[in-house]
ZAMAR-522097 format. One record per residue (C-alpha): residue number from 0; residue in one letter; y, z, x. Coordinates in steps of 0.05 Angstrom, whole numbers, always signed. Each point is the difference from the previous one (the first is absolute). Last residue first. Layout:
// residues N
+-----+---+--------+--------+--------+
|   k | r |     yy |     zz |     xx |
+-----+---+--------+--------+--------+
| NUM | A |      Y |      Z |      X |
...
+-----+---+--------+--------+--------+
// end
This chain:
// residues 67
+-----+---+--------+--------+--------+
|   k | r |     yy |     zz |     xx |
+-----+---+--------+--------+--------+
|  66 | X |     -7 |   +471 |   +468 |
|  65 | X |    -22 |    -68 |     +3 |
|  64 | X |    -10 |    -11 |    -76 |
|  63 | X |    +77 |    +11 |    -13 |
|  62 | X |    +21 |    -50 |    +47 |
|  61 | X |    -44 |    -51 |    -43 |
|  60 | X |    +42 |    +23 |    -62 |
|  59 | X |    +72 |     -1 |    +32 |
|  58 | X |    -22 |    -62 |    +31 |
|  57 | X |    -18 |    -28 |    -72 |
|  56 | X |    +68 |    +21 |    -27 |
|  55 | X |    +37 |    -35 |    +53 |
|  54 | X |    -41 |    -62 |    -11 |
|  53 | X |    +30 |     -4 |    -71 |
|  52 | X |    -47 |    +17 |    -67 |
|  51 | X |     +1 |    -62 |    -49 |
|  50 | X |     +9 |    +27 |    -68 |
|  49 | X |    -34 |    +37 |    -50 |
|  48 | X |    -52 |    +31 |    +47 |
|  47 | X |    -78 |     -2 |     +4 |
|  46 | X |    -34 |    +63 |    +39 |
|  45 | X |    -60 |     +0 |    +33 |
|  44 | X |    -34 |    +55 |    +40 |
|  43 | X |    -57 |    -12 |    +46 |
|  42 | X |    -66 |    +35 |    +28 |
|  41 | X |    -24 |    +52 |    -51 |
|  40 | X |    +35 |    -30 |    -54 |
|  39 | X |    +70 |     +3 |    -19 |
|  38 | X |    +38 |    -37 |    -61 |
|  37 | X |    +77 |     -7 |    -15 |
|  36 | X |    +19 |    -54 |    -56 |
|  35 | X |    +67 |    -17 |    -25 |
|  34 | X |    +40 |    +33 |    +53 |
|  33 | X |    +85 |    -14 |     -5 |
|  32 | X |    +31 |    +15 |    +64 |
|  31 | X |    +56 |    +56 |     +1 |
|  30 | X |     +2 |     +4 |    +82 |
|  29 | X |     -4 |    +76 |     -2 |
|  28 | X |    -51 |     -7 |    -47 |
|  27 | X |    -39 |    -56 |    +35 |
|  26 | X |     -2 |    +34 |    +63 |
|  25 | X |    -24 |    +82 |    -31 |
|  24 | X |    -54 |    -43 |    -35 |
|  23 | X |    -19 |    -23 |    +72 |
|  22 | X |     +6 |    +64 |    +26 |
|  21 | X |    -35 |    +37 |    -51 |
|  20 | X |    -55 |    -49 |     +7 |
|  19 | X |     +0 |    +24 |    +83 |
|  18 | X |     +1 |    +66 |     -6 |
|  17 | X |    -60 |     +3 |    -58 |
|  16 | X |    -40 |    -39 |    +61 |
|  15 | X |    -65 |    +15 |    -43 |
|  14 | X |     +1 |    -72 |    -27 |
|  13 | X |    +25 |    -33 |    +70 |
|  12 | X |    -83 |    +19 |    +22 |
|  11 | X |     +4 |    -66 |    +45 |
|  10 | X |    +56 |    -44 |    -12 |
|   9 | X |    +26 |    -58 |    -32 |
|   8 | X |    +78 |     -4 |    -28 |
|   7 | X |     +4 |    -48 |    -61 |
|   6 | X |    +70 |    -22 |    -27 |
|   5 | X |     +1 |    -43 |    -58 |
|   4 | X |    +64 |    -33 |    -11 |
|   3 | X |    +18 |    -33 |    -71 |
|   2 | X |    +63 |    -50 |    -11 |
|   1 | X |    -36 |    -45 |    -23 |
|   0 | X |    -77 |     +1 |    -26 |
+-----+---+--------+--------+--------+
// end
């Protein structure tokens, strides 16, 4: 569809990172982004967007899972 992002981050045991989700929700919060979907499994989470989500938001994200 237009004008939709998904975003998927991939990583090992990322479902019992609770630090790391709240960080991400934490992200698109503070940068009001619209989520229509949001879904975590064991080894990825997903979220879909309203919008196209900027590069700077994505590095915000991936810096996020190197801490």
């Amino acid at each position: 569809k237009k004008d939709i992002s998904r975003v998927s981050i991939i990583g090992n045991g990322i479902i019992r990172n609770i630090n790391f989700i709240r960080n991400v929700l934490n992200i698109i919060e503070k940068n009001k982004l619209e989520m229509l979907d949001f879904n975590v499994s064991e080894s990825k989470i997903s979220i879909d967007f309203k919008g196209v989500v900027n590069n700077e938001i994505l590095e915000e994200i991936h810096s996020n899972i190197l801490k």
